[in-house]
N, C-alpha and C positions, 0 to 999 in steps of 0.2 A: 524544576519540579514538574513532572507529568502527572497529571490527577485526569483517571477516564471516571467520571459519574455515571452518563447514561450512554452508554456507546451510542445508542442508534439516534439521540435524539441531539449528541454534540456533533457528530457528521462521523465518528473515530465506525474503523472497522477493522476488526478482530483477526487473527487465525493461532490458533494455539501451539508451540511446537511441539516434536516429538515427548520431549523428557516432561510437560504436561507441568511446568514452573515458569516457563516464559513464554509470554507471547508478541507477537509481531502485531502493531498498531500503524496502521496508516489515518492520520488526521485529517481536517476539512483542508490542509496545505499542502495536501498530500507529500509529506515528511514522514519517513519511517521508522518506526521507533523500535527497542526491543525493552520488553521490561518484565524485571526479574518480581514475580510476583509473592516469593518467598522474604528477601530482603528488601524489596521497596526500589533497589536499584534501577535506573534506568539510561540507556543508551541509544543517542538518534544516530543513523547509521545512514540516512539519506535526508538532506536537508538543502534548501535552491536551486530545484533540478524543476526541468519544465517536462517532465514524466509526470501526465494524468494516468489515473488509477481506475479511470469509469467505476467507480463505486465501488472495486475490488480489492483485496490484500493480495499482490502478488504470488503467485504459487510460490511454494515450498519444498525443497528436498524433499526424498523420506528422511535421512537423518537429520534434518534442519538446521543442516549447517549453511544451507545456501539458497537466495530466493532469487527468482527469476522475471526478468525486465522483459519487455516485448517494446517493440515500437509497431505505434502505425501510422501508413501512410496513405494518402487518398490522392485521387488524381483526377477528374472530369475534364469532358471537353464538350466545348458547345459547338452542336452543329446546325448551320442555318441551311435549308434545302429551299430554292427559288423556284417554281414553274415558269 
């Protein structure tokens, strides 16, 4: 069972799809959810993946049939300069 009470105050972020009955929930475990807000139903469709969301719901198609993952990567290097 998925129960969102206060989105912003349980960590959950929001994005509505197209047809404006389902929306896409990403959690404080960042797990993706979809859930049909007409029957209650609900579907995790991303769950134990080390895909951070930095506070976002992954974009969306326009027809919402497909959301999109990005990776990132960082790289530094330390440089020591001697006189």
């Amino acid at each position: 069972m998925l129960t969102v009470r206060n989105a912003i105050g349980d960590g959950h972020r929001l994005a509505w799809l197209p047809d404006s009955r389902r929306v896409l929930i990403v959690d404080r475990a960042d797990r993706i959810h979809v859930l049909d807000t007409v029957t209650g139903r609900h579907r995790t469709l991303l769950e134990g993946s080390t895909w951070r969301f930095w506070g976002n719901v992954p974009p969306l198609s326009p027809d919402g049939r497909t959301f999109y993952l990005g990776s990132l990567a960082a790289q530094s290097d330390v440089w020591m300069v001697a006189r």
